[in-house]
N, C-alpha and C positions, 0 to 999 in steps of 0.2 A: 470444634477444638480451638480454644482463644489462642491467637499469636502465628498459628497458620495460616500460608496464603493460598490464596486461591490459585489454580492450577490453569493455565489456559495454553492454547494451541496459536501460533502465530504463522504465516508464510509470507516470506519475504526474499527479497532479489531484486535484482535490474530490470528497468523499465524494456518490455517487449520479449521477457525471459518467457513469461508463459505462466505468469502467475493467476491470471484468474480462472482460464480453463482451469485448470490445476486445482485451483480454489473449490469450484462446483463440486468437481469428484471428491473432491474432500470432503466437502460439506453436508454430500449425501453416508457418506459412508460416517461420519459423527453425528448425525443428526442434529447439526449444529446452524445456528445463521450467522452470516455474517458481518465484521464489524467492519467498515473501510477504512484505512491509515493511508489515508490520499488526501493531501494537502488544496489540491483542487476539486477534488468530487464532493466536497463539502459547498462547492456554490452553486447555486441553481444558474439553469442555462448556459452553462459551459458541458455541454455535452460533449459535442463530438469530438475538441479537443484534448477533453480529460480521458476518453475512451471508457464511457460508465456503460456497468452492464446493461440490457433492455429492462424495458417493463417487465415483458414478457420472464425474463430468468428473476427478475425480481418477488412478479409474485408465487414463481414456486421456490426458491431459497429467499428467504427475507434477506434483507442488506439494511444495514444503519450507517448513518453518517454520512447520508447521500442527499445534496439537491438540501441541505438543513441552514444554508444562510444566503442572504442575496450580495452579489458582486461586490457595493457599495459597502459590507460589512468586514470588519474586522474581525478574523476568527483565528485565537495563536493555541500557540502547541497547550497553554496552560486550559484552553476551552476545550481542545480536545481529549483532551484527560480526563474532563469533569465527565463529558457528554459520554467516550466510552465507558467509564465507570457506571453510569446509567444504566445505560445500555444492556452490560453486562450483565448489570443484576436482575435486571428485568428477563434476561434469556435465560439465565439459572434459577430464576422462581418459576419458572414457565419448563421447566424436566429438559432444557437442551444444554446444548452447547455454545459458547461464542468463539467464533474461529476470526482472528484477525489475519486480515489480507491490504498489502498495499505496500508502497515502496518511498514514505517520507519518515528516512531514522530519526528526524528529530521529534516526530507525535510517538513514536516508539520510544523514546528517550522519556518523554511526559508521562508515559504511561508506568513506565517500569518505575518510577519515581527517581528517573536521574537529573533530573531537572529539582531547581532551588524554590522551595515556599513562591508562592506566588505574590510578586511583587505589583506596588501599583498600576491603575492606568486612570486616564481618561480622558474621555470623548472628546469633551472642548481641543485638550493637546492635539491626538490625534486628529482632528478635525484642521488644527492649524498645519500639523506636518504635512497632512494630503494637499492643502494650498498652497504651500512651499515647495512641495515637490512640483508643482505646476506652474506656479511662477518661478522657482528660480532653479529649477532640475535637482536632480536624484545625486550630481556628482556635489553641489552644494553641500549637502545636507552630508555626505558622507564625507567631504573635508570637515565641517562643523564635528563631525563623529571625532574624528583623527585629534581632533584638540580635547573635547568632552571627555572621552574614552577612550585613547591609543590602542589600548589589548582588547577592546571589541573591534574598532577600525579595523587594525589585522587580521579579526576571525571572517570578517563579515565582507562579502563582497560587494566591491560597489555598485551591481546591478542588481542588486538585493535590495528592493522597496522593505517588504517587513521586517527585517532583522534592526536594518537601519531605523527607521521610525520608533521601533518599539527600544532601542537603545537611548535613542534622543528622549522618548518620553519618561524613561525611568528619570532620566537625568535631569530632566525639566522638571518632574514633578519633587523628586527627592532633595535634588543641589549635589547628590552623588552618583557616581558611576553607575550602570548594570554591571560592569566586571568585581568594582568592590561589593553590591549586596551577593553578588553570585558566590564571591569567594570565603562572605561573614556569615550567611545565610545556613542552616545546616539542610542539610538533603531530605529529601521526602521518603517516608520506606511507602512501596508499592502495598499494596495488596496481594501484589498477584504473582505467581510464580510461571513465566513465561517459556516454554518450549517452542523454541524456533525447528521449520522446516525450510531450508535455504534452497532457491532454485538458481541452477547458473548455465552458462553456454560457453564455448568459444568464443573470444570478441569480434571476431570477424563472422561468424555464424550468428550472433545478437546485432551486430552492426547492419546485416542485410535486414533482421526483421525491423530493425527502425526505421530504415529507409521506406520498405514494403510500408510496413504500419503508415507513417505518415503522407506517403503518397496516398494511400486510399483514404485518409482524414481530409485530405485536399480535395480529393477526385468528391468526395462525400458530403458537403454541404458546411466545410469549414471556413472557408471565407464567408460565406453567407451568415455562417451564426456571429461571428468580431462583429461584421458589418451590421448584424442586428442590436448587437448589444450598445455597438455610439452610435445607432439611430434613436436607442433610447435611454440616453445620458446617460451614461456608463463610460466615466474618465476612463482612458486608456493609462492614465498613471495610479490606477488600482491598483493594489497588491494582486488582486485574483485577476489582472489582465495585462502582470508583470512575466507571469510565463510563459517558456521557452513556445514558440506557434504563436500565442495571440500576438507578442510583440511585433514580431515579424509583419501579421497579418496586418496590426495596425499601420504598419508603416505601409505596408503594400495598398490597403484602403487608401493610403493618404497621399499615393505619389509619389511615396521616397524610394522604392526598390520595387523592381517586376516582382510578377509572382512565382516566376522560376527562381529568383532569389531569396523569397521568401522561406520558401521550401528548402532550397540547400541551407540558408540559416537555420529553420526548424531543425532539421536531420542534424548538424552538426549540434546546437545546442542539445539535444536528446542525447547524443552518442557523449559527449561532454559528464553529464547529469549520470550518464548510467556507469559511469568512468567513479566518477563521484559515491554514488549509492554502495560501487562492493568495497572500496575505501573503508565507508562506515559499517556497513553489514558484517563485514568481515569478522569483527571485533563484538558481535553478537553471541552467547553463550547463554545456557545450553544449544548445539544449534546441531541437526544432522542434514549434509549437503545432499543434493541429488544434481549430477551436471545431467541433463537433457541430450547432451551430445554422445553421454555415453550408455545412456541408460533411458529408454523406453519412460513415456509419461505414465504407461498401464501398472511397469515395473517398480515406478516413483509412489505411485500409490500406493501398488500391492505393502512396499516395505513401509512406506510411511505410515500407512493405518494402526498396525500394532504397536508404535511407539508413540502415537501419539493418545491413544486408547491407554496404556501405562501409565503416561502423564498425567493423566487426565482422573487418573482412578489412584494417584498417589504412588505407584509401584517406583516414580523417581526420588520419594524418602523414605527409603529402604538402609 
């Protein structure tokens, strides 16, 4: 039926809610694989600090968008849109399901088509920003922001390597802002007709499993994987080795803070971030919540399956 979009399952929440256990059980009970909306599971060999599933649950639920570009690459929300939309269609010619899992609103944002036509880029540029950020730091480049582009300056934090980069580059390539083509541009209509499954906790009850969570990424061979990636040229002023744990980690590699400090920086940056995610989750629609604190993950399922089995067979354009 032309002008229909396609109907998909999403679940989404705060970082340590419980989303990918969550995810499996889902994924058997729709016969579906999964697509990842993880802003880091997208690079190879950042493993233990992205927290990807194993091989092993890999090769019984498929997973996409995992381990698909190397550290050194630039990979923005507009790629990730292409690459799900692939994806997807590949898993619906194939009689399943695609279920998105993952907690970065803005490749949600690119997917639903809330994000603008996709504007310029290129390499050479980006190739000069990543030099820049190394010769004359991140806070440079994000003053330069503050003159080029005031109303992205404001949105964009300044410890935010990609947002910053990829603002400068519209700028450098066009002579104009990324806030004016965002605001002349008109919007993208998705394809797809999105049904969110929200998972949440208490913040002091998600706050313990951040801590728990990243103490066992420490205890687990997470210094050793930063320390493998700049033993094999891999800037630490990467975008994929600008997050919240690697940073840290590089510093700690390098001298500038123990590793007990590392750590408390990780957990605090994580509790920060997951502060941040229900901000924007929040304002996700269609969405039905399940708090975890109040309601059994067996119970989260049982109710979630037939709504999203509705969705999915059309019974939500009624």
């Amino acid at each position: 039926m032309t002008g229909e979009r396609i109907p998909l399952v999403a679940i989404i929440g705060p970082t340590a809610v419980g989303k990918t256990e969550f995810s499996l059980s889902l994924a058997r009970e729709l016969n579906a694989e999964v697509i990842s909306v993880d802003s880091r599971q997208v690079y190879r060999y950042l493993d233990v600090g992205t927290d990807k599933v194993s091989r092993e649950t890999r090769r019984e639920i498929i997973h996409h968008l995992i381990d698909i570009a190397d550290p050194d690459q630039i990979y923005s929300a507009a790629s990730f849109a292409a690459d799900a939309c692939g994806a997807a269609r590949r898993i619906i010619a194939r009689g399943r399901s695609p279920l998105l899992i993952g907690g970065t609103p803005f490749y949600y944002r690119a997917l639903s088509g809330a994000l603008s036509e996709a504007l310029p880029s290129d390499e050479n540029v980006r190739s000069q920003l990543l030099r820049e950020i190394e010769e004359r730091g991140l806070s440079a480049l994000h003053d330069e922001l503050k003159t080029a582009d005031p109303e992205a300056a404001a949105r964009i934090h300044p410890n935010d390597p990609v947002r910053t980069m990829r603002a400068l580059e519209i700028f450098r390539i066009t002579g104009r802002s990324a806030s004016w083509w965002y605001a002349e541009q008109r919007k993208l209509r998705s394809p797809y007709d999105i049904f969110y499954i929200g998972l949440t906790r208490l913040r002091a009850n998600l706050y313990a499993n951040i801590e728990r969570r990243v103490k066992e990424q420490f205890a687990s061979g997470y210094p050793e994987e930063v320390a493998w990636l700049l033993d094999n040229g891999y800037s630490p002023s990467l975008p994929a080795m600008q997050g919240f744990g690697y940073r840290e980690l590089v510093d700690y590699i390098q001298g500038r803070i123990t590793l007990r400090e590392a750590i408390d920086g990780d957990i605090r940056s994580t509790k920060a971030f997951s502060r941040r995610q229900m901000t924007w989750f929040k304002h996700f629609e269609p969405a039905c919540w399940f708090d975890f604190d109040e309601i059994s993950k067996e119970e989260a399922l049982k109710r979630a399956v037939p709504k999203c089995l509705d969705h999915l067979n059309g019974g939500n354009k009624r």
